[in-house]
C-alpha positions in Angstrom: 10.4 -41.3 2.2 11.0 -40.2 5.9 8.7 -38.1 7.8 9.4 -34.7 9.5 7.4 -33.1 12.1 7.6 -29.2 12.2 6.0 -26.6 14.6 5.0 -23.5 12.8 3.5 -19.8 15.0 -0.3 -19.8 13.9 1.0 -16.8 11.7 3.7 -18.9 9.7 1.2 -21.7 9.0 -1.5 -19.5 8.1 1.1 -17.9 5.1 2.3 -21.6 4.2 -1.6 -22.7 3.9 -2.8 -19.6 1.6 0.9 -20.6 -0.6 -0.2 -24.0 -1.3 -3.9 -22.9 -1.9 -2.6 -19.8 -4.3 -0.1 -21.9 -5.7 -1.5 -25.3 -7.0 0.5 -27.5 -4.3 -1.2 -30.7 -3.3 -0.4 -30.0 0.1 2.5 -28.3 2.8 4.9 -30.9 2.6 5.1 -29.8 -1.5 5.5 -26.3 -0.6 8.2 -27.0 2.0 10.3 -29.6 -0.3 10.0 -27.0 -3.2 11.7 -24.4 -0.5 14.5 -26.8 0.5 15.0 -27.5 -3.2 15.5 -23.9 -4.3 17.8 -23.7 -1.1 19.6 -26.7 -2.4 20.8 -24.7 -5.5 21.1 -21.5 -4.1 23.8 -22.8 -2.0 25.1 -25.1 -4.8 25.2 -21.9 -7.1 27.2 -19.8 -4.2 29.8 -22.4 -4.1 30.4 -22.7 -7.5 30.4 -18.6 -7.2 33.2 -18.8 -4.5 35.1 -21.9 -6.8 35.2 -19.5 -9.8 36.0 -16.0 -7.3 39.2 -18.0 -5.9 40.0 -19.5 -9.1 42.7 -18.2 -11.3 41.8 -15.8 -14.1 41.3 -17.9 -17.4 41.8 -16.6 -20.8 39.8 -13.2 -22.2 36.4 -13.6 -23.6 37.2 -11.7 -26.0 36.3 -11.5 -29.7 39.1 -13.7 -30.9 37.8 -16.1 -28.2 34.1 -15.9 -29.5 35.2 -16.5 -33.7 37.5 -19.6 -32.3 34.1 -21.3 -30.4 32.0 -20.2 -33.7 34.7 -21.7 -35.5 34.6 -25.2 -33.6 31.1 -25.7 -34.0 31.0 -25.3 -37.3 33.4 -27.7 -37.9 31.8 -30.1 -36.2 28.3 -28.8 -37.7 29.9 -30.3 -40.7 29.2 -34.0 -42.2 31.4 -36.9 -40.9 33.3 -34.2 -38.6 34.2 -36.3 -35.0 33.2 -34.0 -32.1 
């Protein structure tokens, strides 16, 4: 694992100290690799966002659409069906 350095204002540390002490981290580096996780997906999760917004429309989800799907898994809920 690599090492990072970071300067933090007094006021920015303070916050990040009372976060790992409300919230059961073992210490700042936790808190700070939890944050660039939950940045991690927020970015994933926009892009897939944008992929689906520029995407073409697909077919309606529409009731027809939900019986077909109820209909495929119980087919496959069935003994020896392949799935």
């Amino acid at each position: 694992m690599s090492t990072m350095n970071i300067s933090l204002p007094e006021t920015l540390k303070t916050f990040v100290d009372e976060q790992v002490s409300q919230r059961g981290y073992g210490s700042s580096s936790e808190y700070v690799r939890e944050l660039i996780r939950k940045d991690q997906d927020r970015m994933r999760l926009r892009e897939l966002l944008l992929a689906g917004a520029s995407s073409s429309p697909g077919a309606p989800s529409d009731a027809t659409y939900f019986e077909g799907l109820r209909h495929r898994v119980r087919q496959s809920a069935k003994p020896g069906a392949k799935g």
